[in-house]
BAFI-3210 file (N, C-alpha, C; in Angstrom, 3 decimals, decimal comma, padded with zeros to 6 digits):
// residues 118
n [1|2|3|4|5|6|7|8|9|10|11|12|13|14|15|16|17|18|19|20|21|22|23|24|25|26|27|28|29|30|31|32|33|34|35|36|37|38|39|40|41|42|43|44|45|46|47|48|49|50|51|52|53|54|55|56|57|58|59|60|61|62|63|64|65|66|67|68|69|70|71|72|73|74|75|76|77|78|79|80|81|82|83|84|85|86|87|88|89|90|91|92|93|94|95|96|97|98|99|100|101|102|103|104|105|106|107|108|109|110|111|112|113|114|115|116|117|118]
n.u [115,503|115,432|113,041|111,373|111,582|111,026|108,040|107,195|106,753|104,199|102,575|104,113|104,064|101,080|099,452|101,435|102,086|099,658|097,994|095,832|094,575|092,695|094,755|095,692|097,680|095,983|093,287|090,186|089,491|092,513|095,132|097,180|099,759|102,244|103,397|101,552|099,625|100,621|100,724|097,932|096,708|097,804|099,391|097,344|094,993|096,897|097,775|094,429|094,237|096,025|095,286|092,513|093,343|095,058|092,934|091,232|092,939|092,878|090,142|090,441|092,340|092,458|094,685|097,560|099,788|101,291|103,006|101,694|099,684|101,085|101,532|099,441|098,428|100,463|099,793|097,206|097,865|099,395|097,953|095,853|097,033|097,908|095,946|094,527|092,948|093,635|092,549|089,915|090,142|091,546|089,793|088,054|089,535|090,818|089,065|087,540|088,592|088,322|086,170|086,250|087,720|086,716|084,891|086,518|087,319|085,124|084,240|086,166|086,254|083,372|083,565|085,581|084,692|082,008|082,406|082,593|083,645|086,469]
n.v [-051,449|-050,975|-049,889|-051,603|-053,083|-051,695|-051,160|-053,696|-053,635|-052,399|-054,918|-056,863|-055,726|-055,341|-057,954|-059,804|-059,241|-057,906|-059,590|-058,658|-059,161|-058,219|-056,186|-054,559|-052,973|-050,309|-051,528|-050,843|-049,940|-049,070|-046,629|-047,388|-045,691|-046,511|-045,375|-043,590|-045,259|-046,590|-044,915|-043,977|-046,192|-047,810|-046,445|-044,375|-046,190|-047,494|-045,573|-045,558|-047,858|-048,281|-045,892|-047,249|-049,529|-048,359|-046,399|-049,070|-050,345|-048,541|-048,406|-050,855|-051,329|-048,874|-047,598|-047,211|-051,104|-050,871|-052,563|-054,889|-053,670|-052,934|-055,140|-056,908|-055,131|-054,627|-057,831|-057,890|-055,829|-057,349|-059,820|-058,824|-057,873|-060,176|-061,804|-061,420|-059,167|-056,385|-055,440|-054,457|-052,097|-050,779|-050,394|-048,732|-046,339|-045,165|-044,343|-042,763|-040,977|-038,591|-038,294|-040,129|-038,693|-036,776|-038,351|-039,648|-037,435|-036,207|-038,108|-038,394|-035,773|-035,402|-037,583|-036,908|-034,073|-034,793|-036,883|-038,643|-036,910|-037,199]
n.w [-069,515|-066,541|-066,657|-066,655|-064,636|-062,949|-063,511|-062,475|-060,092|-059,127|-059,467|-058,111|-055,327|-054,739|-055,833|-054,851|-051,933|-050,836|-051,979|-053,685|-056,391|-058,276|-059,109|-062,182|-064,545|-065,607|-064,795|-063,463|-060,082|-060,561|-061,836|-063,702|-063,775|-061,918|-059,310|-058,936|-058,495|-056,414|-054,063|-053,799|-053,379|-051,879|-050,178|-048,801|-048,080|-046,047|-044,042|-043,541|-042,590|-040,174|-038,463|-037,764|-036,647|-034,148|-033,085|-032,305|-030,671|-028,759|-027,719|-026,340|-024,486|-022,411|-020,966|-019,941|-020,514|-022,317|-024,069|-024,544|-025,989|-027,989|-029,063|-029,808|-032,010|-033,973|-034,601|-035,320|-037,502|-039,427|-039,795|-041,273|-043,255|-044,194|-044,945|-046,826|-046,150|-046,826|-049,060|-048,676|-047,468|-049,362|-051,350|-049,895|-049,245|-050,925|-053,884|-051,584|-050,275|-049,134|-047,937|-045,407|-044,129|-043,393|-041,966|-039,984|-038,724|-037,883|-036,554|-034,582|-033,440|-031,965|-030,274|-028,469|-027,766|-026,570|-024,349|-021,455|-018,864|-017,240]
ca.u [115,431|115,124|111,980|110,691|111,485|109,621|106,496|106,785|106,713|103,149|102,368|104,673|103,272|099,543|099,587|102,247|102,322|098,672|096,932|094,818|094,293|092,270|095,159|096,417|097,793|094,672|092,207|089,273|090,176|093,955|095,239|098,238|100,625|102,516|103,511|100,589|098,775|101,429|099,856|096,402|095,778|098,551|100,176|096,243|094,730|097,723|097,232|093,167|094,357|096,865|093,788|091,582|093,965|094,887|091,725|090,926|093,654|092,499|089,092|090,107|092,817|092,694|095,556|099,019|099,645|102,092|103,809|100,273|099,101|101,856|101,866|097,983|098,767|101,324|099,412|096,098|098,172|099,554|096,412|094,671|097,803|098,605|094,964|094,354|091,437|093,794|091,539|088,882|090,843|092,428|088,285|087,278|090,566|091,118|088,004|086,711|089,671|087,823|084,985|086,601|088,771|085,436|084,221|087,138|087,663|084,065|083,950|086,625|085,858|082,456|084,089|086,198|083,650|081,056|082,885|082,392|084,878|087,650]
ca.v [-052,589|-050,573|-048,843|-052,382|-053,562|-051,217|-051,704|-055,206|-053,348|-052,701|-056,633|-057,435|-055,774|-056,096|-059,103|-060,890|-059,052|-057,929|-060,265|-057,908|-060,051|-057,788|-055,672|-054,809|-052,155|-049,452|-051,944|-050,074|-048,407|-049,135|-046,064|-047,972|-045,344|-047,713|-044,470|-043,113|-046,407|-047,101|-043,632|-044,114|-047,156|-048,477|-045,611|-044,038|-047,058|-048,189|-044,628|-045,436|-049,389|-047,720|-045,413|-048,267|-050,489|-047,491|-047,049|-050,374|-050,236|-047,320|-048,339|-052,086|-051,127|-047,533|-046,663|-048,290|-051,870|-050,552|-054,103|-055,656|-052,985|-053,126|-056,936|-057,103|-053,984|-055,704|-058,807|-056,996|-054,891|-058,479|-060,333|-058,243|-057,923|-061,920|-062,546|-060,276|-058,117|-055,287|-054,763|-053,537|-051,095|-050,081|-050,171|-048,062|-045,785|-045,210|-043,163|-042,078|-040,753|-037,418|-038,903|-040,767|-037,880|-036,161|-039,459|-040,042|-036,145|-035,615|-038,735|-038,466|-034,575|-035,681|-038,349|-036,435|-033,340|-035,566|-037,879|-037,848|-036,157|-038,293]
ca.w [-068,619|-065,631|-066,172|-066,999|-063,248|-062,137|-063,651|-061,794|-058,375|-058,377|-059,694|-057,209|-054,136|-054,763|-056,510|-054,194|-050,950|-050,584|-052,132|-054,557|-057,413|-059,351|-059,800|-063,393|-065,154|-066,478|-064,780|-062,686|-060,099|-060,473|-062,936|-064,547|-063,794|-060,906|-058,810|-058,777|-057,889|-054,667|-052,978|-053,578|-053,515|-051,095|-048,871|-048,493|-047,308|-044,820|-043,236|-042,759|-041,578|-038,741|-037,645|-037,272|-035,244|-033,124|-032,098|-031,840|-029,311|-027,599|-027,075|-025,632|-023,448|-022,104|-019,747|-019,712|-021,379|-023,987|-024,717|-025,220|-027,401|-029,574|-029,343|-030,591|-032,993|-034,702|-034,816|-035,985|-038,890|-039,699|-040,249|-042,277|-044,487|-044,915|-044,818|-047,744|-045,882|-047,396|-050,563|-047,937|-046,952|-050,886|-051,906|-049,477|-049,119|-052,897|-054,295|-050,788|-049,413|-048,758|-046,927|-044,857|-043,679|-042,733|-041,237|-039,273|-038,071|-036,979|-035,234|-033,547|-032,804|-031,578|-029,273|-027,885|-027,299|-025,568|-023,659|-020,004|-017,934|-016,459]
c.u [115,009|113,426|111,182|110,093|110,637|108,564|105,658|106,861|105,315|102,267|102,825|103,765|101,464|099,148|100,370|101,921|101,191|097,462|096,066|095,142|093,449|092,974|095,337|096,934|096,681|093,543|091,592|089,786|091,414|094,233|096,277|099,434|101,422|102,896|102,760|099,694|099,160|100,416|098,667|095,795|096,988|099,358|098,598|095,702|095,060|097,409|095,825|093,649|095,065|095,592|092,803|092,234|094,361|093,902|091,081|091,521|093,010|091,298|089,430|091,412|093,384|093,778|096,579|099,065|100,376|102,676|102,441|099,504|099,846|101,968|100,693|097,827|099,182|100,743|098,195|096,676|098,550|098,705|095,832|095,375|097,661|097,140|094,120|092,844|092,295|092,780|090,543|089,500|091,442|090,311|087,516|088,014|090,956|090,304|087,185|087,663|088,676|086,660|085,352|087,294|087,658|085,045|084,718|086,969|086,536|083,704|084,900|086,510|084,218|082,807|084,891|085,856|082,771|081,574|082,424|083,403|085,458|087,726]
c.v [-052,159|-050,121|-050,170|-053,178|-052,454|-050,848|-053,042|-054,739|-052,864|-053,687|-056,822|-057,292|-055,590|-057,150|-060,532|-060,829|-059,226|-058,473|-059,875|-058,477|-059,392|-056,499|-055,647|-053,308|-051,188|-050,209|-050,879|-050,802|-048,052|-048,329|-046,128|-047,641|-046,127|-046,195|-043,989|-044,212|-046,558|-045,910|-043,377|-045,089|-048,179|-047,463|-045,095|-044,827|-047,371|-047,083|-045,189|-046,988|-049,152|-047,242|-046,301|-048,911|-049,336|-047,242|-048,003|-050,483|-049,441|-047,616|-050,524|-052,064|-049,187|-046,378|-047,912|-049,616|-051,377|-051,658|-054,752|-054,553|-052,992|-054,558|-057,175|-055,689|-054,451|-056,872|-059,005|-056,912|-057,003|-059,056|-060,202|-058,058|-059,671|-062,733|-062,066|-059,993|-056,682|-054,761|-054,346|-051,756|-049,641|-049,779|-048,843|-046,502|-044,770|-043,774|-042,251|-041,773|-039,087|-037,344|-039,171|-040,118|-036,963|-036,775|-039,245|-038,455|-035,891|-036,505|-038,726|-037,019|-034,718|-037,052|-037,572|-034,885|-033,824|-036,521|-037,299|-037,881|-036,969|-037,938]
c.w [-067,217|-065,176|-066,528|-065,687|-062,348|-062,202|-062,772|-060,214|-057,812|-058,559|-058,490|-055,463|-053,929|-054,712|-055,297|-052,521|-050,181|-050,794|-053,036|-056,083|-058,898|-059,850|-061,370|-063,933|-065,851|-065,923|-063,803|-061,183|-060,436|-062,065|-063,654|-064,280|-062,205|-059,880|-058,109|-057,958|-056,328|-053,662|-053,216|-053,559|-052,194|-049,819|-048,098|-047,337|-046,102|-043,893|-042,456|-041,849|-040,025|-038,207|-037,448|-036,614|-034,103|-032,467|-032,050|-030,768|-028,106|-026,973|-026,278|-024,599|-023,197|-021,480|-020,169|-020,858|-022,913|-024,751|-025,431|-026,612|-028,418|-029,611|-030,546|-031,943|-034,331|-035,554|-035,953|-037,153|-039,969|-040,339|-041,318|-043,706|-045,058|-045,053|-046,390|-047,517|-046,416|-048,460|-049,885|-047,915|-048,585|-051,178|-051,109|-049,371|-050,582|-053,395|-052,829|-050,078|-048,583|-047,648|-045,835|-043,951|-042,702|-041,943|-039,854|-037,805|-037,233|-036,048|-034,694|-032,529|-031,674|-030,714|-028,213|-027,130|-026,108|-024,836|-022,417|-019,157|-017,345|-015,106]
res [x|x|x|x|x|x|x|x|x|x|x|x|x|x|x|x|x|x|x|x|x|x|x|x|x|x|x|x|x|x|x|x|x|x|x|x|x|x|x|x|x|x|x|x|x|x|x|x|x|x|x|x|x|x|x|x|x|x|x|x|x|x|x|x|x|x|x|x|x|x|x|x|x|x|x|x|x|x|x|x|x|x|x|x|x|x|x|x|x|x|x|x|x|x|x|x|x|x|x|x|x|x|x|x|x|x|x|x|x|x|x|x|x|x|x|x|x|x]
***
């Protein structure tokens, strides 16, 4: 009975929370095992969604404004959850986790190289 309830925990939070509709058990990309699915297809993602609202933050208010950034932070992470733009995030997060890690690293190394001096 137990191990039955928690098969219904990644129905539940795809399906209910995030909106991802084309979950299922063994369907493409989702690899059935529910465990396995939560951290690649749901802890992965939320990582790249934080790094995109962070710097989203960073580049629209630069200095100070800590209440407002976490107000519009908040609001942002929000959104994209109850709006279900998550499956962007699981689609792109998922199979290109490796890319993305490259993406992120060299642009932000190459931002932070060339910038001009404060």
């Amino acid at each position: 009975m137990l191990f039955m309830a928690f098969e219904d925990v990644g129905s539940i939070l795809f399906r209910d929370i995030l909106k991802v509709y084309e979950y299922c058990a063994g369907c493409s990309p989702f690899t059935g095992n529910t465990l396995t699915d939560i951290v690649l297809y749901f802890f992965i993602p939320m990582v790249f969604l934080i790094l995109v609202i962070y710097l989203m933050l960073a580049r629209l208010f630069p200095t100070g404004y800590k209440g407002i950034k976490l107000l519009v932070g908040v609001a942002a992470f929000l959104f994209v959850i109850f709006s279900g733009l998550f499956r962007i995030f699981i689609y792109l997060g998922g199979p290109y986790f490796v890319f993305l890690v490259v993406v992120f690293g060299l642009g932000m190394f190459l931002y932070n190289h060339f910038r001009p001096p404060a």
